[in-house]
N, C-alpha and C positions, 0 to 999 in steps of 0.2 A: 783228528778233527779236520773238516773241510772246510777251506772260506767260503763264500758264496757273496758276490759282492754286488751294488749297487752302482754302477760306471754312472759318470758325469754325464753321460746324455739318455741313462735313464733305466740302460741294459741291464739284466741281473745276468750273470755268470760267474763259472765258479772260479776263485781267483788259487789257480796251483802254487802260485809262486807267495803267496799269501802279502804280498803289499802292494798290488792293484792300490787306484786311490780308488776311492769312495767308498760309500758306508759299507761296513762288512755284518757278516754275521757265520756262526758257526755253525755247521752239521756234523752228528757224527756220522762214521762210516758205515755202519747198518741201516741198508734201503730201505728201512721201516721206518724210522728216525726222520728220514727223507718225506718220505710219504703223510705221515704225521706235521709235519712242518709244511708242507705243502698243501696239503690235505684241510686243513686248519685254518689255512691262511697266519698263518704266524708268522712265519718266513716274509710275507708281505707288512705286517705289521713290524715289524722289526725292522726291515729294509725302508719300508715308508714309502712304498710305492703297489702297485696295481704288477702283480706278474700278466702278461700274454700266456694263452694258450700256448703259442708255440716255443717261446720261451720256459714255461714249467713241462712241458713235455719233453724237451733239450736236458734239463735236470733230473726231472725222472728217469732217464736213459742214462744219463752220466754215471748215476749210480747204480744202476742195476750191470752196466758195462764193469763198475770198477767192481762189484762186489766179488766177484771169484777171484781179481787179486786180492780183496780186503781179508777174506777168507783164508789162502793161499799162505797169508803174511802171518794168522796165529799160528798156526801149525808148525 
């Protein structure tokens, strides 16, 4: 699972280290998951905030970047 977090001045990013403060939420690792969430608006309902444009396109990239190692990692 990925966090994805809500930073105190309002940022969504993904928090690697997984204790960022602010609100979190979790993604799995399948860019479809991502996309669905995104896609949906859930991830913003969850977080309690409004995503940017170019902040949800920052996340759509994050995961389509990591997916060949998420891939990589069943095998």
């Amino acid at each position: 699972m990925v966090r994805i977090v809500r930073q105190p001045d309002g940022d969504v990013a993904v928090d690697p280290t997984g204790r960022a403060s602010g609100r979190g939420a979790y993604l799995c690792e399948d860019p479809a998951c991502w996309e669905l969430g995104l896609g949906r608006n859930r991830l913003e309902r969850t977080l309690r905030v409004t995503i940017p444009p170019d902040q949800r396109s920052a996340l759509l990239a994050y995961a389509g970047e990591q997916s060949a190692d998420w891939v990589g990692e069943e095998d």
